[in-house]
C-alpha positions in Angstrom: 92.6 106.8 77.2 96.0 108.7 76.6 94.1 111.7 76.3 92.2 111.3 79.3 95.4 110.6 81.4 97.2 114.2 80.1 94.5 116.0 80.4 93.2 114.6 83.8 95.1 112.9 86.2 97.9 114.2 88.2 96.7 117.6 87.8 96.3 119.7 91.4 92.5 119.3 92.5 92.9 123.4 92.6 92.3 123.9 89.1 88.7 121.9 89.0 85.8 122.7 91.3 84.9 120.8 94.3 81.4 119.4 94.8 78.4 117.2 94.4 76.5 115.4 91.0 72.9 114.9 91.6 71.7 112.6 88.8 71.1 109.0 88.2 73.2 106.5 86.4 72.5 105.3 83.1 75.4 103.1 82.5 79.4 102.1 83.0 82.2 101.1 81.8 84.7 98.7 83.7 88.1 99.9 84.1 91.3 98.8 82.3 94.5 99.2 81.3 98.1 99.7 83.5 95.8 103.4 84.8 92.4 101.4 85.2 89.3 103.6 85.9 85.7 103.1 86.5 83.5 105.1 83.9 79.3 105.8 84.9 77.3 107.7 82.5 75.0 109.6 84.8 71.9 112.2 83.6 70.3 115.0 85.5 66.5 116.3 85.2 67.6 118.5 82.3 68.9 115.4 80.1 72.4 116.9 80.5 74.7 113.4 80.6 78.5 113.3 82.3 80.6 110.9 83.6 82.1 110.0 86.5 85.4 108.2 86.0 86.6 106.4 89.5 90.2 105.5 90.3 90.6 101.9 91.2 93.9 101.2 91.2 96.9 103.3 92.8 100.0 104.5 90.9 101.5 104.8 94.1 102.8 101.6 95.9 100.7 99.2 97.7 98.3 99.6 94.0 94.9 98.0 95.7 93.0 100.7 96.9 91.0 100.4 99.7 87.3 100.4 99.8 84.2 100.2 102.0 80.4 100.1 100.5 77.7 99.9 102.9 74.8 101.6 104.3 75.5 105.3 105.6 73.8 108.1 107.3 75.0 111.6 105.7 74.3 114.7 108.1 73.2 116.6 105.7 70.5 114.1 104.8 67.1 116.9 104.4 69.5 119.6 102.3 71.3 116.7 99.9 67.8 115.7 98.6 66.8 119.7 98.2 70.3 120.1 95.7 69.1 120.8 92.5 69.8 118.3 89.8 73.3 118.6 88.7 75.9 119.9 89.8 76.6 121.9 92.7 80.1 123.5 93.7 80.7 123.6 97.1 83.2 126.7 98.4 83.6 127.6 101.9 81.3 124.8 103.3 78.2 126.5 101.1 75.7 125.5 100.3 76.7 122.2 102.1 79.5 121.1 103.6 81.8 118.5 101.9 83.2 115.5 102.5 85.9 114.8 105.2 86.9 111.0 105.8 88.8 112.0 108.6 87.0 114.8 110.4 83.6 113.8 109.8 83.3 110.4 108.6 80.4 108.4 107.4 82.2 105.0 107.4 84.4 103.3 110.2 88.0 103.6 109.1 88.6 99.5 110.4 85.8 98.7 107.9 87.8 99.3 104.7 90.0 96.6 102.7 92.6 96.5 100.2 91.4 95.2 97.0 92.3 95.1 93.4 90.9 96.8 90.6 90.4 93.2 88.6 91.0 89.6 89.6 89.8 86.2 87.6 87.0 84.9 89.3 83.5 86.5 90.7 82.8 89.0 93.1 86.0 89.6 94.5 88.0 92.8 93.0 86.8 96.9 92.7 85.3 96.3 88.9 82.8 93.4 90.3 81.7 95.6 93.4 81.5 98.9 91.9 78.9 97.4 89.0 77.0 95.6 91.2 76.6 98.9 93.5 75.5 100.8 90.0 73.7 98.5 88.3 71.0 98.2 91.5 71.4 102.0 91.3 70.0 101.9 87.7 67.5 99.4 88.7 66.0 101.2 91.2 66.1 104.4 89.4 68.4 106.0 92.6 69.6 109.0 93.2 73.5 109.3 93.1 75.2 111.8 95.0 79.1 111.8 93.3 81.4 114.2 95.7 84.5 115.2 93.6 86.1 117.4 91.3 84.6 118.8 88.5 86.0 118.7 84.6 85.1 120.6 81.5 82.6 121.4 79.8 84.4 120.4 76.8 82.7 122.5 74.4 84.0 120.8 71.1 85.5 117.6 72.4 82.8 114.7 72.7 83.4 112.6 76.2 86.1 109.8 75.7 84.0 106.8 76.9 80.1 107.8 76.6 80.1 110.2 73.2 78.2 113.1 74.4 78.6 116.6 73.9 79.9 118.9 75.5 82.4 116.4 77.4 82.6 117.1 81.5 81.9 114.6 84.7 83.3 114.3 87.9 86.8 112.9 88.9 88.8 112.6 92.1 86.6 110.3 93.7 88.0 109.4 96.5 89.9 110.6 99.8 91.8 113.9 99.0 94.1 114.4 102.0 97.4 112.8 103.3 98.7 112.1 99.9 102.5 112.1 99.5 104.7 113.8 96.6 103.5 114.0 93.8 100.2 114.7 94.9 100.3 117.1 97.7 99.3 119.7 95.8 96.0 117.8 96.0 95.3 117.5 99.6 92.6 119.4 101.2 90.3 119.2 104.2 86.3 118.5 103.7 87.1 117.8 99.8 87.0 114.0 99.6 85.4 112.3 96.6 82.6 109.3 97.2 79.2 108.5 95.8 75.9 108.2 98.2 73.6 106.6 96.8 69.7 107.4 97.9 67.1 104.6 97.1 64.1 107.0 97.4 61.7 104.4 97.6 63.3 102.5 100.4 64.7 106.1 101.6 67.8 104.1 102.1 71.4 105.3 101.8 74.6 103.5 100.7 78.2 105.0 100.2 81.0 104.4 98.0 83.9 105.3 100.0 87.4 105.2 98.4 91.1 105.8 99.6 94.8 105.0 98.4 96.6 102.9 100.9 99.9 105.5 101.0 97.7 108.2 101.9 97.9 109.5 105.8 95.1 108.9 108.2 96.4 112.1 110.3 96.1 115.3 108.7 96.7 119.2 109.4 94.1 122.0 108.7 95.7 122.1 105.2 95.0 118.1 104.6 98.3 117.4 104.4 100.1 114.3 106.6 100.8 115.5 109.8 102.8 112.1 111.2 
């Protein structure tokens, strides 16, 4: 986990590349520790595994993030399902336009609620919510859609949690805008990190939408807090 942490976290969102996994997951890993994170081992149509690794708890004062999982519309709906399998870097709004919590949101704002990364008891903290939203995934052989910031590929370094080779995945998974010192470096506009999720039997979409509690709701053309 140490490694993970230097390597990965705190680091500006300019030196990975912004966009979308297409692939379905295979498996994950519940977070833990003081820097918990939630690991899925996702594949693409070439067999090529990553992972995504979701932050559920804040370093940053209130810690519960807050959260919203439900059904969604995106509006790009027709050119998400034509992405290729894999992943797709998205620069300059090509070849579709990113996430934006703020300026073009897919969830109501009031809808979301502080909650922990793990609590004694069922159904009732981010670990609990975020497997049950996965494992129906697996079930029904969906198609996840992970917005965020790409890492690696780590040519010689097998991934941390999963053991494949070459390591990379998605991090970041969550708003990217309004954050406060030390992560302003990270803010952006139409760069926020969620996972749709496209039941293509039901042709029925739910998001994963994440977002840190000190972040700012009111953002400049740069992301950054503008109140």
């Amino acid at each position: 986990m140490l490694r993970e942490i230097i390597i990965r976290e705190g680091t500006p969102v300019s030196r990975y590349r912004y966009g979308v996994l297409k692939a379905r997951a295979l498996r994950s890993i519940h977070g833990f520790g003081s820097q918990p994170h939630f690991h899925i081992c996702l594949q693409d149509d070439r067999n090529v595994l990553y992972r995504s690794s979701i932050n559920i708890k804040s370093k940053a004062y209130p810690s519960e993030l807050l959260y919203w999982i439900g059904p969604c519309i995106p509006s790009e709906t027709e050119s998400l399902k034509s992405l290729p399998s894999g992943f797709t870097p998205i620069e300059n709004g090509l070849p579709i336009r990113g996430l934006d919590f703020v300026r073009n949101p897919l969830f109501h704002r009031e809808d979301m609620v502080p909650l922990p990364a793990s609590l004694p008891g069922p159904d009732n903290d981010l670990n609990e919510k975020i497997v049950a939203l996965i494992d129906k995934a697996i079930q029904t052989k969906a198609e996840l859609y992970v917005f965020g910031d790409s890492w690696g590929p780590e040519l010689k370094t097998p991934d941390y949690y999963f053991g494949f080779l070459p390591g990379h995945g998605l991090h970041n998974i969550h708003m990217n805008q309004g954050n406060e010192r030390p992560w302003h470096d990270d803010n952006g506009t139409f760069r926020d990190g969620a996972i749709l999720i496209h039941d293509t039997g039901e042709d029925r979409w739910t998001g994963l939408f994440l977002a840190f509690q000190s972040q700012s709701w009111q953002t400049d053309e740069q992301g950054h807090a503008a109140d």
